[in-house]
C-alpha angles and dihedrals in degrees: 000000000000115000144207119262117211125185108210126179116243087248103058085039104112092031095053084048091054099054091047086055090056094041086066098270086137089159131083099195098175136327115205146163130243116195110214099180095133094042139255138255080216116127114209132187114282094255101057125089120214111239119183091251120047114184116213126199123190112210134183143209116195099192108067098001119242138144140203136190119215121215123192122166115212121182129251091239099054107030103186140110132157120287117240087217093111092049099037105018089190085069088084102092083045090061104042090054089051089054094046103053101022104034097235110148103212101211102241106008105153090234118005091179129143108281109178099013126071117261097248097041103130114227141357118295093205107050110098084234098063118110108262107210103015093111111053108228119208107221116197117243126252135234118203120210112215 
């Protein structure tokens, strides 16, 4: 199924999200984070200005099926745009990873606390940013069968 892409700005976020509800968009399929910090061979539409972080939210009609793909850029500066919790309450867990590995505070989310990442882990994993190789990592070790 090809979908529609739409550019919001972070402003208009929850409130784009809201009329597609209503519009019959009863489905939250995923909700993720792109870092864009070394740029990007993306064009955009003219009127949108390129941030470091862009949110994307996948959303789905059944009947009849569609899909679109929101698209809001939020700078790194300032990285904050509206939670969908009060729209689809099962992004939670979506937000919450977002925060967690990107840094991103969703306004109003019910528990914007760390998921996969301890609670004193300093810093975001995913962001381009992050120090690679400041935390030593134990790999297992591998058997090969011959």
């Amino acid at each position: 199924m090809s979908g529609v892409v739409r550019h919001v700005a972070r402003e208009d976020w929850l409130e784009t999200a809201e009329g597609l509800r209503a519009d019959g968009f009863v489905m939250l399929a995923d909700l993720t984070c792109v870092d864009y910090l070394e740029g990007v061979r993306e064009d955009l539409p003219e009127e949108v200005v390129r941030e470091r972080f862009e949110v994307v939210a996948v959303l789905r009609r059944m009947d009849p099926p569609a899909m679109v793909r929101l698209r809001a850029q939020v700078p790194d500066d300032d990285p904050v745009i509206d939670s969908l919790w009060s729209v689809y309450p099962g992004v939670e867990a979506f937000e919450r990873e977002v925060f967690d590995l990107f840094g991103i505070h969703f306004r109003g989310h019910p528990d914007l606390s760390r998921i996969l990442m301890p609670e004193d882990w300093e810093g975001h994993p995913l962001r381009k940013d992050y120090g690679v190789g400041r935390v030593a990592v134990q790999f297992k070790e591998v058997r090969r069968h011959r």
